[in-house]
ChimeraX commands (.cxc) that place a marker at each C-alpha (Angstrom):
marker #1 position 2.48,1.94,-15.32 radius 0.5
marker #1 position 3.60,-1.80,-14.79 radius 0.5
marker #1 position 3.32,-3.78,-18.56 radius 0.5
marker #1 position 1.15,-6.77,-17.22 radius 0.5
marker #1 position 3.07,-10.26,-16.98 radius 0.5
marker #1 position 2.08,-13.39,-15.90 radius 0.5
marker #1 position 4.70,-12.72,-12.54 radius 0.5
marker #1 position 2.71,-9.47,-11.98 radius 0.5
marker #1 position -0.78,-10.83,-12.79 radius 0.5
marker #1 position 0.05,-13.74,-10.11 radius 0.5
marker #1 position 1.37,-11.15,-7.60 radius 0.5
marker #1 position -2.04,-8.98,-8.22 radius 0.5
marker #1 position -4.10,-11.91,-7.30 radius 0.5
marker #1 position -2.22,-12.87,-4.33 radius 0.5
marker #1 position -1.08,-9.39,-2.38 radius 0.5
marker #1 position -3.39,-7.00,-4.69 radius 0.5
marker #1 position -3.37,-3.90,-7.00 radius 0.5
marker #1 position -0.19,-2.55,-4.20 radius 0.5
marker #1 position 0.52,0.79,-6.66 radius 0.5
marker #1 position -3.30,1.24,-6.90 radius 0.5
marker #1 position -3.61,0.99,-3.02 radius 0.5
marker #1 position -0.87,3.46,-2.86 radius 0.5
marker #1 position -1.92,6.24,-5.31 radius 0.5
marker #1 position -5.77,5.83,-3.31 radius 0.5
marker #1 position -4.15,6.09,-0.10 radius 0.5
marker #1 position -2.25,9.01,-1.45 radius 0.5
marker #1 position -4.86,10.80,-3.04 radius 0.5
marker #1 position -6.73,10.76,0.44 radius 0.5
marker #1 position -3.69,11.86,2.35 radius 0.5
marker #1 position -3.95,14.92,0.11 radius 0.5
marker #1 position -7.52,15.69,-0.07 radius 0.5
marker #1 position -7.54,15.45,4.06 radius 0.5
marker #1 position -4.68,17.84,4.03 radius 0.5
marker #1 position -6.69,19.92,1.32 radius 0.5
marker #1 position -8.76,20.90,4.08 radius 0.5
marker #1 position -6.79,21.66,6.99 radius 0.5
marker #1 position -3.93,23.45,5.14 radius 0.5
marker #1 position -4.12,26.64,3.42 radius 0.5
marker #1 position -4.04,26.82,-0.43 radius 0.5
marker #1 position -0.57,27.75,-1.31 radius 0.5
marker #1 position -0.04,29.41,-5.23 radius 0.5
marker #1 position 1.85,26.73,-6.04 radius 0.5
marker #1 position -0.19,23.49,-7.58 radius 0.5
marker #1 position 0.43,20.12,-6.76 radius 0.5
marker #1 position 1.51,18.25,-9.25 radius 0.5
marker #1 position -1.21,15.30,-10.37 radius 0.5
marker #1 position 1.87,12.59,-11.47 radius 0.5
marker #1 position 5.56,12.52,-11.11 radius 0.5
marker #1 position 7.05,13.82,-14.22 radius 0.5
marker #1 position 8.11,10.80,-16.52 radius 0.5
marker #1 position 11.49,9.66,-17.13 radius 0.5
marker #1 position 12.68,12.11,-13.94 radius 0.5
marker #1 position 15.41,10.04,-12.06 radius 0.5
marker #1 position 14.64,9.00,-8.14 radius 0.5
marker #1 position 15.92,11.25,-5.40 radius 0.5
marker #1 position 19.28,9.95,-4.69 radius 0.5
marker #1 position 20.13,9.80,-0.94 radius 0.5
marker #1 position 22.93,12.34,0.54 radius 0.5
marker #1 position 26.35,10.95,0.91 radius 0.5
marker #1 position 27.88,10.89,3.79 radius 0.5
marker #1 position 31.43,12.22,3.98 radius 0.5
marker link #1:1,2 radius 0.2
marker link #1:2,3 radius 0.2
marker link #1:3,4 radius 0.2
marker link #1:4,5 radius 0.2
marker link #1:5,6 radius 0.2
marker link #1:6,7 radius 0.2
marker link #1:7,8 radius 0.2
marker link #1:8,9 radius 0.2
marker link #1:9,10 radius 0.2
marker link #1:10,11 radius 0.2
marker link #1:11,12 radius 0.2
marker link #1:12,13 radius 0.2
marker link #1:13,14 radius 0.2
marker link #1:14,15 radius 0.2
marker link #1:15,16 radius 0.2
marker link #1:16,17 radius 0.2
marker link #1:17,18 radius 0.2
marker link #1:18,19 radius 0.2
marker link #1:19,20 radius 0.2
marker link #1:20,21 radius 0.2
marker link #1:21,22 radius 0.2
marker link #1:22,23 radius 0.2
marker link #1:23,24 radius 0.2
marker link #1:24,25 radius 0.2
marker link #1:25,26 radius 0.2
marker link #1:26,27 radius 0.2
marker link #1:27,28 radius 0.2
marker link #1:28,29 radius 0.2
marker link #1:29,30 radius 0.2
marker link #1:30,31 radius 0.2
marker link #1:31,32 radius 0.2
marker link #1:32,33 radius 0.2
marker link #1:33,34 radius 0.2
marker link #1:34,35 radius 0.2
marker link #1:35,36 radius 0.2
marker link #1:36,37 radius 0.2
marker link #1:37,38 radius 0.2
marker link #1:38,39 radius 0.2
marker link #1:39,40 radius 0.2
marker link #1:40,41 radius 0.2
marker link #1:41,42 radius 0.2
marker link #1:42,43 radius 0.2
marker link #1:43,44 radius 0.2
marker link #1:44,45 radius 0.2
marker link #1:45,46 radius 0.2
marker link #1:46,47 radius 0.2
marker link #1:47,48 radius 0.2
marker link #1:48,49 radius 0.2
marker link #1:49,50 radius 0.2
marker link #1:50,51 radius 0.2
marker link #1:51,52 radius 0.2
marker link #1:52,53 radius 0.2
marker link #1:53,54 radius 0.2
marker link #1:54,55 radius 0.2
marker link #1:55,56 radius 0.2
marker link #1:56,57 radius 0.2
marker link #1:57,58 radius 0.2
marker link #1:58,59 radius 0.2
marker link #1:59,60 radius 0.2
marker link #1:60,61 radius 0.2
view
């Protein structure tokens, strides 16, 4: 995901793999609610689709 630089390498060593942690954390979140929801037909998707822009807040008017 992240190209590996010596800024990101230092910031691994120091605070940790923080986008591994998340996508672990994640992955649990869904496998707990695996098995108290019920199956729905549609399938979760396994990764965001790539070059998809970020949800852009509502304005406010």
């Amino acid at each position: 995901m992240f190209q590996q630089t010596p800024v990101y390498d230092r910031l691994v060593a120091e605070r940790g793999d923080i986008p591994v942690q998340v996508r672990g954390e994640a992955d649990r979140i869904h496998r707990d609610l695996d098995r108290v929801l019920p199956q729905t037909s549609v399938p979760r998707p396994s990764t965001p689709p790539s070059g998809s822009a970020p949800e852009q807040p509502p304005r406010a008017l």
